[in-house]
C-alpha positions, 0 to 999 in steps of 0.5 A, a space after each residue: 306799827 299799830 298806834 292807840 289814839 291819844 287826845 291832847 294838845 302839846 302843851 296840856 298832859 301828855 300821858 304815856 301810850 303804847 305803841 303796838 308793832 305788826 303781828 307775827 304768827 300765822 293767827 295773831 291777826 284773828 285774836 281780838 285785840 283787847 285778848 291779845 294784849 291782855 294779861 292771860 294771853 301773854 301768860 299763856 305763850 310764855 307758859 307754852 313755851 315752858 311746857 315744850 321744853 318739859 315735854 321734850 326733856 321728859 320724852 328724851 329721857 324715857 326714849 333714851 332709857 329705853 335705846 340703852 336697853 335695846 341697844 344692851 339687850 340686842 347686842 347680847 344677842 347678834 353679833 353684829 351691833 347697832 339697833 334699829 334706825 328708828 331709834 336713832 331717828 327718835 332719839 335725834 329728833 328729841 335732842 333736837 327739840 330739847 336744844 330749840 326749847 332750851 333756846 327759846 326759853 332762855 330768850 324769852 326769859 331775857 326778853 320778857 317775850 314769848 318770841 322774842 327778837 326782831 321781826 324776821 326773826 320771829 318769822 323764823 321762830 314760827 318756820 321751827 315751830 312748823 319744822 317741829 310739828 312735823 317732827 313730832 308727828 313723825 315721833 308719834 308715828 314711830 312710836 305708835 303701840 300699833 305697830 311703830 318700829 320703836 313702839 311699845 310692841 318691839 320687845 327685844 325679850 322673847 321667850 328664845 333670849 328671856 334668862 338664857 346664855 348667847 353663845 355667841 358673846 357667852 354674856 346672859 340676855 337680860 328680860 326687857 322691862 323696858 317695852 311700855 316706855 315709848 307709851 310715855 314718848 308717844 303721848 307727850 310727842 303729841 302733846 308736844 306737837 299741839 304745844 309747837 302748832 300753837 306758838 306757831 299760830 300765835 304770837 305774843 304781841 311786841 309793844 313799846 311804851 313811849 314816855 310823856 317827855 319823848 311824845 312831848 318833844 316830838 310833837 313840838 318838833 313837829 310844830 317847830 318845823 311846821 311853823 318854820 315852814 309856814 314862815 318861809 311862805 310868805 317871805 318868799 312871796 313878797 320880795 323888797 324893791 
């Protein structure tokens, strides 16, 4: 716990000082000290934190558009239902991600703190936030427009199923207008992963401003017991004959 210096006696003004707990975040340490306490540093984090949880409702109801277009348009097709588990995958790990933001943000506007909580819990804040960056790295590889097994390119309306009649179901196989979608999904599953390796980094600074009555108290608790103390000595060291 980290103290400024304050200069004065007990009995002349006591002004109120700040009291600075140790940094949390793999790079809080490295932030000069007058940046990380200031104004626009603590703005910044918390408007991270918002943005994450935009990104992720953003990206979970694109991605959830388009899961309910494959999973018309495939099962108009094959008689054996389901779609594609990279779909299932993306889709969890954004549902996921919007719980974890929806979390934090409501405690961050309970605390005023973009991490707040205890110490090991802010620990656990930065362990999510690394948990979350690979997650949305493995979003961005699924879907990925080169290639991604939920990307842009898996197109479910080719021209065998474009407006013709399975004879299977006897149902008519809609065109997929859906396949650009996971372009939204793939740009903000990037942005989402610099969004969470920044709160992972950096935390925002805990401090706790203590008043002139509690310093003052405390100062003259000090000097009651060191007077005390001093006292003791000499009595012990002279005894009556």
């Amino acid at each position: 716990m980290q103290r400024r210096p304050v200069d004065h006696t007990v009995d002349g003004p006591v002004d109120d000082h700040v009291i600075y707990e140790k940094p949390t975040g793999l790079l809080t340490r490295f932030v000069p000290e007058r940046f990380r306490h200031g104004a626009f540093y603590r703005w910044f984090l918390r408007l991270t934190r918002f943005l994450q949880l935009v990104s992720s409702v953003i990206s979970l109801g694109l991605f959830s558009q388009r899961m309910y277009k494959v999973y018309r348009l495939v099962n108009s097709i094959k008689a054996r239902r389901g779609v594609n588990g990279s779909y299932g995958a993306v889709e969890g790990i954004l549902a996921a991600a919007v719980l974890y933001t929806l979390i934090t943000n409501l405690f961050s506007c309970l605390k005023r703190n973009a991490n707040p909580g205890s110490h090991k819990l802010r620990w656990l804040w930065v362990l999510l936030d690394l948990l979350f960056v690979g997650a949305f790295i493995a979003v961005a590889v699924l879907t990925r427009p080169s290639g991604g097994n939920a990307g842009p390119r898996h197109c479910y309306g080719s021209r065998h199923s474009i407006n013709a009649t399975n004879n299977i179901t006897g149902t008519t196989v809609d065109r997929d207008d859906s396949c650009n979608l996971p372009w939204g999904t793939f740009i903000l599953a990037i942005i989402s992963t610099l969004l969470h390796a920044i709160t992972a980094a950096f935390h925002e600074v805990k401090d706790r401003i203590q008043g002139r009555r509690a310093r003052l108290e405390e100062e003259k608790a000090l000097q009651s017991a060191n007077i005390g103390h001093g006292a003791a000595v000499p009595a012990a060291s002279n005894p009556q004959y």
